[in-house]
C-alpha positions as CSV (number, residue, x, y, z in Angstrom):
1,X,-4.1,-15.4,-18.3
2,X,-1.1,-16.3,-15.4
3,X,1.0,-14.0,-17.0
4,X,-1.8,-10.8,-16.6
5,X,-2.6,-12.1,-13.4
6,X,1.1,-12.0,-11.7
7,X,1.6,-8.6,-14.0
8,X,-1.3,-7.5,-11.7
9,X,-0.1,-8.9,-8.6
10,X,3.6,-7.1,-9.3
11,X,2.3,-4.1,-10.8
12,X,-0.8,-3.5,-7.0
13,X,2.4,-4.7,-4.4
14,X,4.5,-1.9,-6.4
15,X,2.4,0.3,-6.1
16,X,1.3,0.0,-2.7
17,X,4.7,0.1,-1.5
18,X,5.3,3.3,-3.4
19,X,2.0,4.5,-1.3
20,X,3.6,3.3,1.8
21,X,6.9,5.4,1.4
22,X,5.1,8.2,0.8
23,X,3.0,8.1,4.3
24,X,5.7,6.9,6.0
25,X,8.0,10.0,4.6
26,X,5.3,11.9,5.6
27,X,5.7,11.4,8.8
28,X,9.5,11.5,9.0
29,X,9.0,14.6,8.2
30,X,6.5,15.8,10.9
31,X,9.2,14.2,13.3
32,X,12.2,15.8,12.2
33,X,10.5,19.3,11.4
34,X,11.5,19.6,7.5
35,X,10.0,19.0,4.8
36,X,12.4,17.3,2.5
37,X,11.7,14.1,2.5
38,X,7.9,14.4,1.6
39,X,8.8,16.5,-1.3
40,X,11.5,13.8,-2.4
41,X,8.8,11.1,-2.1
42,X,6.0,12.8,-3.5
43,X,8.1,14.5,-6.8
44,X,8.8,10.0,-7.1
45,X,5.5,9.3,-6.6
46,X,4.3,12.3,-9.4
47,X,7.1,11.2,-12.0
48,X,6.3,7.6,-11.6
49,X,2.0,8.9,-12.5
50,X,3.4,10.6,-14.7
51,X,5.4,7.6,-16.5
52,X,2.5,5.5,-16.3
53,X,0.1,8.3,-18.0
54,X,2.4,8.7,-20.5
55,X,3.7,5.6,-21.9
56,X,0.9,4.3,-24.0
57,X,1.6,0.3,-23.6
58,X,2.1,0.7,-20.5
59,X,-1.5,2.6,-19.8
60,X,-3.3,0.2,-21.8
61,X,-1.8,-2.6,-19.8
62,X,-2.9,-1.1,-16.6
63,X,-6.6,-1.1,-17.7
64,X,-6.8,-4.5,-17.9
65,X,-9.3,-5.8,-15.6
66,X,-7.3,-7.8,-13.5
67,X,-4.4,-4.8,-12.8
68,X,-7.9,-2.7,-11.6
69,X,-9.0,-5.5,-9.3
70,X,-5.8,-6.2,-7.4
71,X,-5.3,-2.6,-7.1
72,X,-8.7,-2.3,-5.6
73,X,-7.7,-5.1,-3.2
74,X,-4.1,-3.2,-2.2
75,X,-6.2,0.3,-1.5
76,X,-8.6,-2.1,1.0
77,X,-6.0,-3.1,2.7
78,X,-3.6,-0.1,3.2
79,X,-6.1,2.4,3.5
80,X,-9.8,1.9,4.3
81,X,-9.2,-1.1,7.2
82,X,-6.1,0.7,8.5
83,X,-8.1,4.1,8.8
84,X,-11.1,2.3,10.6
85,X,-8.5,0.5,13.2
86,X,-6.3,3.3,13.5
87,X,-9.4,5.7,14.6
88,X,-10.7,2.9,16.9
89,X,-7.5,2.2,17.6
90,X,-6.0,5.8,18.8
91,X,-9.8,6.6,20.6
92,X,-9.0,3.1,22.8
93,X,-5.2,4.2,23.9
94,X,-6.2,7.0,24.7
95,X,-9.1,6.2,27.0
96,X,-6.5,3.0,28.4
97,X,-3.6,5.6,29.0
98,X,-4.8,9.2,28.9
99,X,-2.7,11.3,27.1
100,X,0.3,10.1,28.9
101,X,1.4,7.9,25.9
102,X,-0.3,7.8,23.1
103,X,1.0,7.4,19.4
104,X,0.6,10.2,16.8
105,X,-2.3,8.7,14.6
106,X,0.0,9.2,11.5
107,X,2.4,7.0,12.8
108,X,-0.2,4.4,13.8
109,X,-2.0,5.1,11.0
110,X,1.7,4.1,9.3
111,X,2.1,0.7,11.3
112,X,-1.2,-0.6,10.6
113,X,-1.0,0.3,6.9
114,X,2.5,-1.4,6.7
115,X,1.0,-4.3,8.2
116,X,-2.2,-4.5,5.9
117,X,0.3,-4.5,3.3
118,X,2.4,-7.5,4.1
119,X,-0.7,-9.0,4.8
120,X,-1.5,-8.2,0.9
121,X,1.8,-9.1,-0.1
122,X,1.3,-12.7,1.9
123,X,-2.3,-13.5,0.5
124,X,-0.9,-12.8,-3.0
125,X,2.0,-15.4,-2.7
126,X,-0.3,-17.9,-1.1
127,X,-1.9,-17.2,-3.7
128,X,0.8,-17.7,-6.2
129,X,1.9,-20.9,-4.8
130,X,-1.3,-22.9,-4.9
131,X,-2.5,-21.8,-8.9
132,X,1.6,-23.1,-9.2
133,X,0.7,-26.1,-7.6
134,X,-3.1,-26.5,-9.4
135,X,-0.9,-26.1,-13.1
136,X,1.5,-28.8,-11.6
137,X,-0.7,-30.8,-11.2
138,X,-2.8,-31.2,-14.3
């Protein structure tokens, strides 16, 4: 069951880094006015789908119920609390500063979701270390 379970934890911080490029090329792009690096990270992103859709042991591993619940857990944390904060967030800056200075909400959008990830990334080696320490022990 460790093994699964840090399969899991490997396969969700993978994947939400691969996310993380993505929306972070995304707005690269927006900033420098062409396109190419959102089509660079989104033909990786479609090719590594497509890898995972097509490689039977690998789909049946990423069934498992563990794989579904850490990915569930990387999706909370790098996009439904970082869209919540980012609208509150970008609402709040703008009231504070007018529209002197205030962020592009993809970019702030980008920020928070980095940070929801490392906070992801943390929990899960926390994590890690005290199941390492429970088997130790026994």
């Amino acid at each position: 069951m460790p093994k699964v379970r840090r399969f899991a934890d490997l396969a969700a911080s993978i994947e939400g880094l691969i996310w993380l490029s993505l929306a972070w090329s995304i707005s690269f792009s927006v900033s420098r006015g062409s396109p190419e690096f959102s089509l660079a990270a989104m033909s990786i992103v479609g090719a590594l789908i497509l890898v995972c859709w097509a490689h039977r042991p690998l789909r049946i591993l990423l069934r498992r119920y563990h794989v579904r619940k850490r990915r569930t857990d990387m999706w909370m944390h790098i996009l439904a609390l970082p869209l919540l904060l980012t609208l509150f967030l970008h609402v709040l800056l703008e009231a504070l500063l007018g529209n002197t200075w205030v962020p592009p909400k993809i970019l702030l959008f980008n920020i928070l979701a980095t940070a929801g990830w490392l906070v992801f990334v943390m929990t899960l080696f926390i994590k890690f270390i005290i199941n390492e320490l429970k088997s130790t022990s026994r």
